[in-house]
C-alpha atoms as an extended CHARMM CRD file, in Angstrom:
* protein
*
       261  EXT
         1         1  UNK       CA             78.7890000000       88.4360000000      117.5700000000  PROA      1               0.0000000000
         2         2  UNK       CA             77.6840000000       91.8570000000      117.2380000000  PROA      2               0.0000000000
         3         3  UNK       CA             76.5170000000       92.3000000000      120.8800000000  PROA      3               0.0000000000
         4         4  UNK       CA             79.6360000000       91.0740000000      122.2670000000  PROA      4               0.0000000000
         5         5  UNK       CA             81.1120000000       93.1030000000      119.9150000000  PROA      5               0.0000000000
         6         6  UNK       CA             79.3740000000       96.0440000000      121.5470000000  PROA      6               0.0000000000
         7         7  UNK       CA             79.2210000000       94.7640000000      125.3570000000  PROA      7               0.0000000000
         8         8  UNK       CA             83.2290000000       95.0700000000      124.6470000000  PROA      8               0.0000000000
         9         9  UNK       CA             83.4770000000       98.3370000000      122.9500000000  PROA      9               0.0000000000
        10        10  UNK       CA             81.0590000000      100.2670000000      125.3980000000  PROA      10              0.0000000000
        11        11  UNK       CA             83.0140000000      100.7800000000      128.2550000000  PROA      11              0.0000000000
        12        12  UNK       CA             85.8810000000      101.9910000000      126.1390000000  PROA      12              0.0000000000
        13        13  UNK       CA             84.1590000000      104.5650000000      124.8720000000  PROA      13              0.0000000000
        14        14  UNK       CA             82.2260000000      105.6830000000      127.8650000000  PROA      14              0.0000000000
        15        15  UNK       CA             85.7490000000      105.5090000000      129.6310000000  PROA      15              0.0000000000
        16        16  UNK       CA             87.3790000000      107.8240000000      126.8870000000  PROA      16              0.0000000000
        17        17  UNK       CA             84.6280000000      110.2270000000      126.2960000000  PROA      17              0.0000000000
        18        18  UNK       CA             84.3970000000      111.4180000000      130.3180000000  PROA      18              0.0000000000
        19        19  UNK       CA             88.1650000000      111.8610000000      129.8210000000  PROA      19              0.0000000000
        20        20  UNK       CA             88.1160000000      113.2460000000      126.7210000000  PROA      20              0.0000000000
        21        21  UNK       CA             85.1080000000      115.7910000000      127.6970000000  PROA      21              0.0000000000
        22        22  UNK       CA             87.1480000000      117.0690000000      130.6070000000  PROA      22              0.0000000000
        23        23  UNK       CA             89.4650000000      118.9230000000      128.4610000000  PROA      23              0.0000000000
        24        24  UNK       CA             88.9820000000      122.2670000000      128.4240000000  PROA      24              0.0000000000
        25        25  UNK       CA             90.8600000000      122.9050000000      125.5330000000  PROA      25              0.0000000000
        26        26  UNK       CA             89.4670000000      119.1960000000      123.7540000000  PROA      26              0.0000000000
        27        27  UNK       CA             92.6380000000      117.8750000000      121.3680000000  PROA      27              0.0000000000
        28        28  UNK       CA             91.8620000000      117.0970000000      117.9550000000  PROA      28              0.0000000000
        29        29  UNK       CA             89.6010000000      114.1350000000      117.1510000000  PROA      29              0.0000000000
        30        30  UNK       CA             92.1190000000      112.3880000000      114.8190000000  PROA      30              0.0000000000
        31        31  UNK       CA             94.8710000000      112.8820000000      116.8460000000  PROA      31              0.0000000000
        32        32  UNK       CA             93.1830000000      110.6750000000      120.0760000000  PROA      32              0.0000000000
        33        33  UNK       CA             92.1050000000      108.5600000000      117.3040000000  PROA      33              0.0000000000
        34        34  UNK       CA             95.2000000000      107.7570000000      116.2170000000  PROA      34              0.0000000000
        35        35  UNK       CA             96.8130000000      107.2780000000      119.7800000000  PROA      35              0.0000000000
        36        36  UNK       CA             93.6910000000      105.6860000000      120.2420000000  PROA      36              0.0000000000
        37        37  UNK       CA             94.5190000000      103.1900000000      117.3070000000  PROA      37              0.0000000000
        38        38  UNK       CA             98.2800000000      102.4210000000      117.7710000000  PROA      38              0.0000000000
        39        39  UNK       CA             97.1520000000      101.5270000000      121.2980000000  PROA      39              0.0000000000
        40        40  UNK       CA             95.2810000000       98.9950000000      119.9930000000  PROA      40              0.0000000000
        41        41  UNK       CA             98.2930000000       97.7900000000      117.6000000000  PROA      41              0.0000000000
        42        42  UNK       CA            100.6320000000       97.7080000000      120.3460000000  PROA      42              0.0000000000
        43        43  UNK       CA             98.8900000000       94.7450000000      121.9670000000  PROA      43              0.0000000000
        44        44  UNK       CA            100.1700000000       92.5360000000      119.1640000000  PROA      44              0.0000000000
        45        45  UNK       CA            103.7350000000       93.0910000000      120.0560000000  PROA      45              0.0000000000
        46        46  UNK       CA            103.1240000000       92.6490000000      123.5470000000  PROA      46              0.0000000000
        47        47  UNK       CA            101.6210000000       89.2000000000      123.6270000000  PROA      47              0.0000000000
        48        48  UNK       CA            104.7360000000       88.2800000000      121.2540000000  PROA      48              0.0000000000
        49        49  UNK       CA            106.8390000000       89.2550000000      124.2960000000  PROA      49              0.0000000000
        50        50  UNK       CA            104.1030000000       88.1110000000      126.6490000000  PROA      50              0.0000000000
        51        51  UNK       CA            104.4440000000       84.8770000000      124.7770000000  PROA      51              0.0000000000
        52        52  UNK       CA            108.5800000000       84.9080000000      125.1090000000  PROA      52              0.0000000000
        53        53  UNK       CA            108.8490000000       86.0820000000      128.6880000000  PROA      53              0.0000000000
        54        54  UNK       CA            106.8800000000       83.1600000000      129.6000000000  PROA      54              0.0000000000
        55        55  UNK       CA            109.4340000000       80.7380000000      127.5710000000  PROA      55              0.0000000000
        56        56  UNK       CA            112.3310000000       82.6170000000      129.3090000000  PROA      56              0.0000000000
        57        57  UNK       CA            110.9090000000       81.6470000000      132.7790000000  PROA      57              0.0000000000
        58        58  UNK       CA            110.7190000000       78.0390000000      131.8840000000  PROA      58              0.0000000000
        59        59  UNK       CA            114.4910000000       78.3030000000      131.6190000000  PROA      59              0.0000000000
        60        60  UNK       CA            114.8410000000       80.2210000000      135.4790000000  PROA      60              0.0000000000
        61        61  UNK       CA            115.5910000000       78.1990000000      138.2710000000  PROA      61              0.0000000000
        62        62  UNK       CA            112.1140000000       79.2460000000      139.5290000000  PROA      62              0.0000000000
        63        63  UNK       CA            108.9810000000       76.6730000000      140.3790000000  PROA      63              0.0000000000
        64        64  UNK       CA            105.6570000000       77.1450000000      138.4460000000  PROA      64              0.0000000000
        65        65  UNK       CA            102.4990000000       77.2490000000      141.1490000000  PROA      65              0.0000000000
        66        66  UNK       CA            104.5710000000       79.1480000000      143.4970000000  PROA      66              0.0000000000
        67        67  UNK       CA            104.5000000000       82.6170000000      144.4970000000  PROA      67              0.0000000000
        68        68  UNK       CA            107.6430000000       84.2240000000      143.3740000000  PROA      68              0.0000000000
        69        69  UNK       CA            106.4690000000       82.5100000000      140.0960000000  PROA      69              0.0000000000
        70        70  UNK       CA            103.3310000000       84.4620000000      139.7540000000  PROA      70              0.0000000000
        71        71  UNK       CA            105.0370000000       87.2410000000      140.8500000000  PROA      71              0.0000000000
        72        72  UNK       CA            107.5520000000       87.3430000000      138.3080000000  PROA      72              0.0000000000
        73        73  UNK       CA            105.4590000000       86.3700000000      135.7250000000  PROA      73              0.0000000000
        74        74  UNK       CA            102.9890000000       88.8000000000      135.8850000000  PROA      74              0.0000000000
        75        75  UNK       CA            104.8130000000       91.6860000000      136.8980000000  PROA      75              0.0000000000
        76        76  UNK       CA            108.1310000000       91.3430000000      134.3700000000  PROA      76              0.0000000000
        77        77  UNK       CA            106.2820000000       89.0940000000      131.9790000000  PROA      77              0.0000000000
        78        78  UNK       CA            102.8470000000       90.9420000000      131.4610000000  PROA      78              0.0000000000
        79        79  UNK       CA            102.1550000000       93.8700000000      133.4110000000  PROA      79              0.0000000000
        80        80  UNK       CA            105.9460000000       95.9020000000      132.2910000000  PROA      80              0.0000000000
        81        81  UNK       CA            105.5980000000       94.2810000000      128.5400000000  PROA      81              0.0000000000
        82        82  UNK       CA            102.2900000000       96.2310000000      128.3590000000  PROA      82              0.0000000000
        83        83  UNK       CA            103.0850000000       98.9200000000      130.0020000000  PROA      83              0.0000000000
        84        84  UNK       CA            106.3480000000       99.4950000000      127.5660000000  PROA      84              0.0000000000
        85        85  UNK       CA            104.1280000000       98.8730000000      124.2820000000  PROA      85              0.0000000000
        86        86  UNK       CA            101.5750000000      101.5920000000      125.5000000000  PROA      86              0.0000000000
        87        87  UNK       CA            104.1760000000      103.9310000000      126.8180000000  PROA      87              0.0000000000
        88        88  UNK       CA            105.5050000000      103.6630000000      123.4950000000  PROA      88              0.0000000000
        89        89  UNK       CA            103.1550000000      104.7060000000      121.6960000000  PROA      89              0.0000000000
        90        90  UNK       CA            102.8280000000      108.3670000000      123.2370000000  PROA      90              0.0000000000
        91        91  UNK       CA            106.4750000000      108.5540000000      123.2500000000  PROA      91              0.0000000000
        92        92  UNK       CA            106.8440000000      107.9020000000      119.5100000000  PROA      92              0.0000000000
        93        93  UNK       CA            103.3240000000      109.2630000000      118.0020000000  PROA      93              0.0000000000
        94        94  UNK       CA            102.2790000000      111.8440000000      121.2030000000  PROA      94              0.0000000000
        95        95  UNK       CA            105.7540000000      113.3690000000      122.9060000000  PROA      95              0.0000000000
        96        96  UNK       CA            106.7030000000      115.8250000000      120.0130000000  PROA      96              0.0000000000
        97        97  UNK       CA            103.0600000000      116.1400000000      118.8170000000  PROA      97              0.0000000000
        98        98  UNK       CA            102.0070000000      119.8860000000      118.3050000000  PROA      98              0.0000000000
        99        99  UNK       CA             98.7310000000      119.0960000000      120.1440000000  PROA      99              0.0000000000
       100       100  UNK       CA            100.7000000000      117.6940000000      122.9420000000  PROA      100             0.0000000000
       101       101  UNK       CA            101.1070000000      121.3190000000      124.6750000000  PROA      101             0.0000000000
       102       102  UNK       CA             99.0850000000      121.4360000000      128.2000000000  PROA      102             0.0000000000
       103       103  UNK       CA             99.1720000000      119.2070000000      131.2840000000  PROA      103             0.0000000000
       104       104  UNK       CA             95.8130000000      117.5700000000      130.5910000000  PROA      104             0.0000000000
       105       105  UNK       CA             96.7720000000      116.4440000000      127.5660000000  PROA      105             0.0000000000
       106       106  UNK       CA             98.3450000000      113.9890000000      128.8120000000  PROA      106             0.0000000000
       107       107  UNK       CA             96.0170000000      112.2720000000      130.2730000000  PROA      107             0.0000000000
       108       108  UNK       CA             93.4620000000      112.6170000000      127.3140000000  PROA      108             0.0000000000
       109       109  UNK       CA             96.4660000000      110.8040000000      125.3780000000  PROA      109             0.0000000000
       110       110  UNK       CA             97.8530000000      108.0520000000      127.6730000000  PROA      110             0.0000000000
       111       111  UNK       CA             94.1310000000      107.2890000000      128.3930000000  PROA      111             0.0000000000
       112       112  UNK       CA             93.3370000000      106.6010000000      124.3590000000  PROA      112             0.0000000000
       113       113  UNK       CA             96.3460000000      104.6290000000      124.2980000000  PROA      113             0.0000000000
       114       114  UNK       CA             95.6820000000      102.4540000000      127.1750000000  PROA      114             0.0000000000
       115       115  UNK       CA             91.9560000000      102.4420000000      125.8630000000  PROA      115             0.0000000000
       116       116  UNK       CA             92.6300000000      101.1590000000      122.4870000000  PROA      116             0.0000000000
       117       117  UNK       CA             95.3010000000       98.4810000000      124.0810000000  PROA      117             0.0000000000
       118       118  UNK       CA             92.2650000000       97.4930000000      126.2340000000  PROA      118             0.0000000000
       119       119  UNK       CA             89.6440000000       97.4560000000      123.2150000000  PROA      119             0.0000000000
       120       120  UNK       CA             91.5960000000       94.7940000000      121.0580000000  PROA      120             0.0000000000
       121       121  UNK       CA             92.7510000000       92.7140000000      124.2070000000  PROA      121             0.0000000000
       122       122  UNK       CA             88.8090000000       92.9510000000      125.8070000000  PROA      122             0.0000000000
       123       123  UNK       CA             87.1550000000       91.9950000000      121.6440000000  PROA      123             0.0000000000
       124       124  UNK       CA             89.8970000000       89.1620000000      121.7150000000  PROA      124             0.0000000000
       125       125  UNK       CA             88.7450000000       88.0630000000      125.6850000000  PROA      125             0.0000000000
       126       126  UNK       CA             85.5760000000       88.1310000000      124.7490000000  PROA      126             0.0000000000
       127       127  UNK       CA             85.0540000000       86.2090000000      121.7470000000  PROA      127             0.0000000000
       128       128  UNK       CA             86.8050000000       83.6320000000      122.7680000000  PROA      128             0.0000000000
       129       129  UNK       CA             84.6210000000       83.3000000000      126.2130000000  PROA      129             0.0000000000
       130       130  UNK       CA             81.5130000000       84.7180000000      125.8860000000  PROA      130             0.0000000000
       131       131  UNK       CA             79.3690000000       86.9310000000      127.1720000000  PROA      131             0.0000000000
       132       132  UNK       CA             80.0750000000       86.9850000000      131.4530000000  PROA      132             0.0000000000
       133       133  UNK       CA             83.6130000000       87.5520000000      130.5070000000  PROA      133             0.0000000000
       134       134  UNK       CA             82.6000000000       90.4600000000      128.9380000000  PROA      134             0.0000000000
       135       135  UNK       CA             80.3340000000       91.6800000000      131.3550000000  PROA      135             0.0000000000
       136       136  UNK       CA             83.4990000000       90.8510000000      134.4000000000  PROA      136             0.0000000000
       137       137  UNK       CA             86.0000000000       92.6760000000      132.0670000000  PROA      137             0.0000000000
       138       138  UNK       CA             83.7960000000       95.8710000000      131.4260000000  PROA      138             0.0000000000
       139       139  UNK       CA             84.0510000000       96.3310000000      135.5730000000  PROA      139             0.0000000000
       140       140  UNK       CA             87.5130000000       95.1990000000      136.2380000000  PROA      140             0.0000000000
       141       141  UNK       CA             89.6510000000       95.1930000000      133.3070000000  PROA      141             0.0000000000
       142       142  UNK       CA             88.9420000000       98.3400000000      131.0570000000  PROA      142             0.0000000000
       143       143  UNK       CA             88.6250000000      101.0490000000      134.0690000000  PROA      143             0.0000000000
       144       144  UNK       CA             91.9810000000       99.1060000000      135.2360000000  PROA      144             0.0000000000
       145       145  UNK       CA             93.7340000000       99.8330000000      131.7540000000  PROA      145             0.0000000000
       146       146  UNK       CA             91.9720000000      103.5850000000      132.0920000000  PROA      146             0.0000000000
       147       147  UNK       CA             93.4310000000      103.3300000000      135.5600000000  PROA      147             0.0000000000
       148       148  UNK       CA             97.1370000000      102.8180000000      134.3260000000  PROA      148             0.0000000000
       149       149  UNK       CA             96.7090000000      105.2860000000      131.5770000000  PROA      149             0.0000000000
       150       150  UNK       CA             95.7770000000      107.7640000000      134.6290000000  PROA      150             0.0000000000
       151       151  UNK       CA             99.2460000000      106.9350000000      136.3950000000  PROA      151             0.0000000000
       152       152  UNK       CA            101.1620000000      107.2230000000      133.0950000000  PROA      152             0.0000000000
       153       153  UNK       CA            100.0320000000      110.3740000000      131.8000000000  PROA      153             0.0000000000
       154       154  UNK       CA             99.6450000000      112.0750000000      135.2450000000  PROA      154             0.0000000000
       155       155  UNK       CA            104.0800000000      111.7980000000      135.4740000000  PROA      155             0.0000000000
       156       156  UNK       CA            104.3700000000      111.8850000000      131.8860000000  PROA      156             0.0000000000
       157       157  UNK       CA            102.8030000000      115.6250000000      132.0950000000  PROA      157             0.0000000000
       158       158  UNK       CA            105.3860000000      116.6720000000      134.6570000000  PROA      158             0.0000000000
       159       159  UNK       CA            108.1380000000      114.8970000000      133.0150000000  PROA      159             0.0000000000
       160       160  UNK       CA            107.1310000000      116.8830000000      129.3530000000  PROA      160             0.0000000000
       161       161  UNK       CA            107.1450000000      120.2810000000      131.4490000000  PROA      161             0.0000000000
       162       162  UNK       CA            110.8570000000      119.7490000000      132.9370000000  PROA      162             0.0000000000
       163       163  UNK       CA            111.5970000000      118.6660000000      129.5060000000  PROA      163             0.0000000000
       164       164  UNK       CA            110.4540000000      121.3360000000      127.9530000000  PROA      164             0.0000000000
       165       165  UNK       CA            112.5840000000      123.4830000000      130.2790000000  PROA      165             0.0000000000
       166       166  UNK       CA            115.9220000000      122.1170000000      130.2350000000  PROA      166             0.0000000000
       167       167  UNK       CA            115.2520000000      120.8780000000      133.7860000000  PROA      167             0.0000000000
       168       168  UNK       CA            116.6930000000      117.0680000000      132.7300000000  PROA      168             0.0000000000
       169       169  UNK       CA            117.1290000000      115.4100000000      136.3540000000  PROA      169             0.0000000000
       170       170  UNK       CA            113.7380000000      116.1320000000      137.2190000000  PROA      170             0.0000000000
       171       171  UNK       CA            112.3000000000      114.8350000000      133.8660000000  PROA      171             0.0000000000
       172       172  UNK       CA            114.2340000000      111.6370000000      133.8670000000  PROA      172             0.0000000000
       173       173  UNK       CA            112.8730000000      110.9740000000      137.1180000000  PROA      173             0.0000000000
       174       174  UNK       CA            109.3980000000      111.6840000000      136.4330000000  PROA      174             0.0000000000
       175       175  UNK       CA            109.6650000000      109.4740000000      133.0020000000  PROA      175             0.0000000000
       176       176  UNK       CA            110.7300000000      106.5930000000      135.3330000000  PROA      176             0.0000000000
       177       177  UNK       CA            107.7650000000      107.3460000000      137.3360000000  PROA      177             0.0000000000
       178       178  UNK       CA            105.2760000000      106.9640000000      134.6700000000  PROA      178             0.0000000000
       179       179  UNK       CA            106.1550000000      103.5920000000      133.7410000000  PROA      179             0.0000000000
       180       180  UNK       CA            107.2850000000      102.3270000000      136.9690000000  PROA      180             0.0000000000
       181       181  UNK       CA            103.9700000000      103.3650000000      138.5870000000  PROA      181             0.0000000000
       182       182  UNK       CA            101.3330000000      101.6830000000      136.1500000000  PROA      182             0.0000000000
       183       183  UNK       CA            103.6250000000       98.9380000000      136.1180000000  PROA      183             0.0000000000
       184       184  UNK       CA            103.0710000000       97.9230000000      139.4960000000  PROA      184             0.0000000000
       185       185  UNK       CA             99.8350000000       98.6950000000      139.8040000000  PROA      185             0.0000000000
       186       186  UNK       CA             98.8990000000       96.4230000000      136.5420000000  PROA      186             0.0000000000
       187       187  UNK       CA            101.1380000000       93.7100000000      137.7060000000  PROA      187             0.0000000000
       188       188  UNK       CA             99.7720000000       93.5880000000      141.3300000000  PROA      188             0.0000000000
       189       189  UNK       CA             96.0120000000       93.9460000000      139.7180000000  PROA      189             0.0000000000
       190       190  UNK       CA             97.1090000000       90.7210000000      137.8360000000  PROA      190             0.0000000000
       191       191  UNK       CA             99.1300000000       88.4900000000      140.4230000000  PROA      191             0.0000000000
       192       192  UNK       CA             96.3110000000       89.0240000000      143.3360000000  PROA      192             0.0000000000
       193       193  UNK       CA             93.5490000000       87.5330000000      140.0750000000  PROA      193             0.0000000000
       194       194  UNK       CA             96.0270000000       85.0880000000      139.2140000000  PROA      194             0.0000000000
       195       195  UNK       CA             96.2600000000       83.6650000000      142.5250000000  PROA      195             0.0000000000
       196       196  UNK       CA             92.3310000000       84.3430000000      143.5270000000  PROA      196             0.0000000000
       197       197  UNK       CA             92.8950000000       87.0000000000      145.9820000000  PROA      197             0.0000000000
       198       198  UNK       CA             89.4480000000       87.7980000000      145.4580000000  PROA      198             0.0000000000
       199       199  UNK       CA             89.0920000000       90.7990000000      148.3300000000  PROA      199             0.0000000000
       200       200  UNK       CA             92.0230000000       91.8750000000      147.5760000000  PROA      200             0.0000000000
       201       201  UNK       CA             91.8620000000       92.1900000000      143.9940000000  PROA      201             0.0000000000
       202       202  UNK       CA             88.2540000000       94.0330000000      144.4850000000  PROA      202             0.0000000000
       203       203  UNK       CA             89.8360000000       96.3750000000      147.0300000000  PROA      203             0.0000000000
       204       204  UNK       CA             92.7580000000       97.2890000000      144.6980000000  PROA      204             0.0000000000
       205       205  UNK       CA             90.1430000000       98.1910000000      142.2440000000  PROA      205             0.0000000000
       206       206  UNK       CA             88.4670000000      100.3900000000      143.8900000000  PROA      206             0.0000000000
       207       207  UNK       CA             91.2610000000      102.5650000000      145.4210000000  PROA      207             0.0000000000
       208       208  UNK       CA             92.7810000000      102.6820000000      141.9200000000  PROA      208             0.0000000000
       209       209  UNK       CA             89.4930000000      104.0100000000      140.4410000000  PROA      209             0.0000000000
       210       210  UNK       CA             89.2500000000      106.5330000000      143.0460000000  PROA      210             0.0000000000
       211       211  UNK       CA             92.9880000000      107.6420000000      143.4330000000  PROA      211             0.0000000000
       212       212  UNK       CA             92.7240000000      107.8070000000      139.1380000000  PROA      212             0.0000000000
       213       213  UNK       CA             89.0970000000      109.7310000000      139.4410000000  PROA      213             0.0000000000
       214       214  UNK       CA             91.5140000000      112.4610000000      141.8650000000  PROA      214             0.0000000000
       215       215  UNK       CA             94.1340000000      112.8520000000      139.5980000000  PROA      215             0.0000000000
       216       216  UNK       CA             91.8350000000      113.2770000000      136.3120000000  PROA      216             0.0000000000
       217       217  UNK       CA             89.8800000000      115.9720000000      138.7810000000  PROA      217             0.0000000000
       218       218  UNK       CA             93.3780000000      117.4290000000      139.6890000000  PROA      218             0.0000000000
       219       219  UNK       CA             95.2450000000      117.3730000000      136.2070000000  PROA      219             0.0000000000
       220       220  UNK       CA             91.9140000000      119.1410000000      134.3700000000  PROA      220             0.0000000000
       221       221  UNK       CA             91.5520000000      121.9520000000      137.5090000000  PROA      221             0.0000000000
       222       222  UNK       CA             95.2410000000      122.6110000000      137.6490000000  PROA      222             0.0000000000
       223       223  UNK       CA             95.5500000000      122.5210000000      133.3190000000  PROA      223             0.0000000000
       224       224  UNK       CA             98.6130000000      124.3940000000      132.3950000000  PROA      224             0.0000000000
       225       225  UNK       CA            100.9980000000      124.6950000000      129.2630000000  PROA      225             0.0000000000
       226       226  UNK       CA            103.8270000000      122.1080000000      129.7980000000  PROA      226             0.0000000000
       227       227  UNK       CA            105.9500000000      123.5280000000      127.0960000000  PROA      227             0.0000000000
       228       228  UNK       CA            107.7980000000      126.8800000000      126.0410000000  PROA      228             0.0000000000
       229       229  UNK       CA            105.9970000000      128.6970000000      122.9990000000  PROA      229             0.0000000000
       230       230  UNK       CA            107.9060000000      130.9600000000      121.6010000000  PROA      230             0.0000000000
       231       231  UNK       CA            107.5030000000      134.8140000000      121.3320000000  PROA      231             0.0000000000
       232       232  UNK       CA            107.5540000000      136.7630000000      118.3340000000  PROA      232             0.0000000000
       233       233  UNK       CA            110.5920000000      138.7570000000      117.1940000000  PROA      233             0.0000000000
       234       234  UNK       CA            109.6390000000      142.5490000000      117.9780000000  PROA      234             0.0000000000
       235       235  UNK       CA            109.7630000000      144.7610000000      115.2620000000  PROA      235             0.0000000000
       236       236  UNK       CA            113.5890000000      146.1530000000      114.6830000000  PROA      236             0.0000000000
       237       237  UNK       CA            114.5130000000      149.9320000000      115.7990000000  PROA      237             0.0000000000
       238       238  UNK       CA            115.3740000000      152.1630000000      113.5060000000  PROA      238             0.0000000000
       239       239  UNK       CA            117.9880000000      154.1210000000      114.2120000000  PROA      239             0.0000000000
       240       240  UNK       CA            118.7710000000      156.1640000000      110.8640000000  PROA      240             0.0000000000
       241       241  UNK       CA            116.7310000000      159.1680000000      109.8370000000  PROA      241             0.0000000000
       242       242  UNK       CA            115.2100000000      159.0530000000      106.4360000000  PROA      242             0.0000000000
       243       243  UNK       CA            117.1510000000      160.2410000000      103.5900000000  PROA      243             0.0000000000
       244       244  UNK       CA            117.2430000000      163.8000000000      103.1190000000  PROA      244             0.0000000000
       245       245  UNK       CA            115.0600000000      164.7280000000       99.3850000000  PROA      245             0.0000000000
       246       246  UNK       CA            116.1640000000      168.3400000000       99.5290000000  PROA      246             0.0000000000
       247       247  UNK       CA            113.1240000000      170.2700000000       99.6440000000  PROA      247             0.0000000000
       248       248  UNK       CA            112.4140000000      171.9740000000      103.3230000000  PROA      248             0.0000000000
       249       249  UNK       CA            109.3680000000      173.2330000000      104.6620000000  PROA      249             0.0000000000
       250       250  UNK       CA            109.0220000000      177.0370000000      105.2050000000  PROA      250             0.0000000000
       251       251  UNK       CA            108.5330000000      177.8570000000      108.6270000000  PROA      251             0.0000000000
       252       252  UNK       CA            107.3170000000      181.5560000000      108.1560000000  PROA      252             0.0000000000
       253       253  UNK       CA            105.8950000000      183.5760000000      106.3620000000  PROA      253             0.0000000000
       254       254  UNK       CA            107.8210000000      186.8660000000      104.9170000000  PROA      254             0.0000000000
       255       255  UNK       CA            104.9580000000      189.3050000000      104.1450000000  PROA      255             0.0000000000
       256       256  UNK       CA            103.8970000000      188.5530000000      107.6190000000  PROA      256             0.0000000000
       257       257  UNK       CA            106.9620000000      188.9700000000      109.6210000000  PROA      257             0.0000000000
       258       258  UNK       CA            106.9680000000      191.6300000000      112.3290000000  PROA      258             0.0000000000
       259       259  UNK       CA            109.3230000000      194.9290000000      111.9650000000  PROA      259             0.0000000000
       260       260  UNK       CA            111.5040000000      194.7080000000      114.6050000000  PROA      260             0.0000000000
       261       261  UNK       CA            113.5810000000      197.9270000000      114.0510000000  PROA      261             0.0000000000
């Protein structure tokens, strides 16, 4: 139990510590614990939903086995449920978060969430099935959480820096981005292994490590503050003279004055 335990923790923590060590400012430990940790808690509300958006599709008009089935099912029924529950969690712990101040913390932060989502959800995977599914899941389906995490928190950075300067079109758009982006990516990851697209499924892999691997490069070189710190007050002018005391210095000297008749 132990060394499945391990074989489905190690990824998760190789994953997280190359993000976490590209930081050059690194965020507090307990703070990417914590998102780390509430990612993990937020996949128990998710297979609830998982659980009831498969009920609800029992009541559409639409056939099991079929294609627009799958589709729907793991797109609207998994992929966007989990997607939500993580994206929730940096929106409600991370958004207004002190620490949460430069581009690249994003990523650090959407990362640990998707990484602790994937931690519980791998432990559960693989204690049920043993060790191969572990070994499968450490290759596929914790870089492909990692992955999503990339998406979310590259958008989520831009949409914090319009936010953060009144600019409110641009950071709607870039908050719809960062859920609509992982979103599709997890959902087609899942309908092409659903379905045993087997190429397919390997190919999207790949691309999605690499495109993710280029944005974590990008976001770390290109690190900038997403919000506006304010500047100290400057000292006030003073504009009064200092009260007059009544004493005055002499300015000459008498015995010393010249004779000018």
């Amino acid at each position: 139990m132990n060394n499945l335990a391990l074989i489905a923790l190690l990824p998760v923590a190789v994953i997280l510590y190359y993000v976490y060590k590209k930081d050059r400012d690194p965020e507090p430990i307990k703070t990417v614990a914590a998102t780390f940790g509430l990612g993990a808690l937020s996949c128990i509300p998710a297979i609830l939903f998982e659980l009831l958006a498969e009920l609800a599709l029992g009541f559409t008009p639409l056939e099991t086995d079929t294609s627009l089935y799958h589709r729907a099912h793991m797109f609207w029924g998994v992929a966007a449920i989990e997607e939500i529950c993580k994206w929730s969690v940096v929106m409600v712990y991370v958004w207004k978060h002190k620490d949460f101040d430069d581009s690249y913390d994003a990523i650090v932060y959407c990362v640990s969430a998707s990484l602790g989502f994937a931690a519980l959800e791998n432990i559960m995977y693989v204690f049920q099935n043993g060790l191969g599914v572990a070994l499968m899941r450490a290759i596929t389906s914790v870089p492909g959480h990692a992955c999503f995490g990339v998406f979310m928190g590259f958008f989520i950075a831009k949409a914090k820096y319009y936010y953060s300067h009144e600019r409110i079109h641009l950071y709607r758009g870039h908050m719809i981005l960062a859920l609509t982006v992982p979103t599709l990516v997890h959902g087609e990851y899942d309908y092409l292994l659903t379905v045993g697209e087997m190429w397919y499924f390997l190919l999207l892999i790949v691309v999605a490590d690499i495109v993710a691997l280029l944005l974590i490069h990008h976001s770390f070189k290109a690190d900038h503050p997403i919000v506006v710190r304010e500047t100290p007050e400057p000292p006030p002018f003073i504009t009064t003279p200092p009260p007059f005391d009544g004493n005055v210095a002499s300015t000459s000297n008498i015995d010393t004055q010249c004779d000018t008749e």
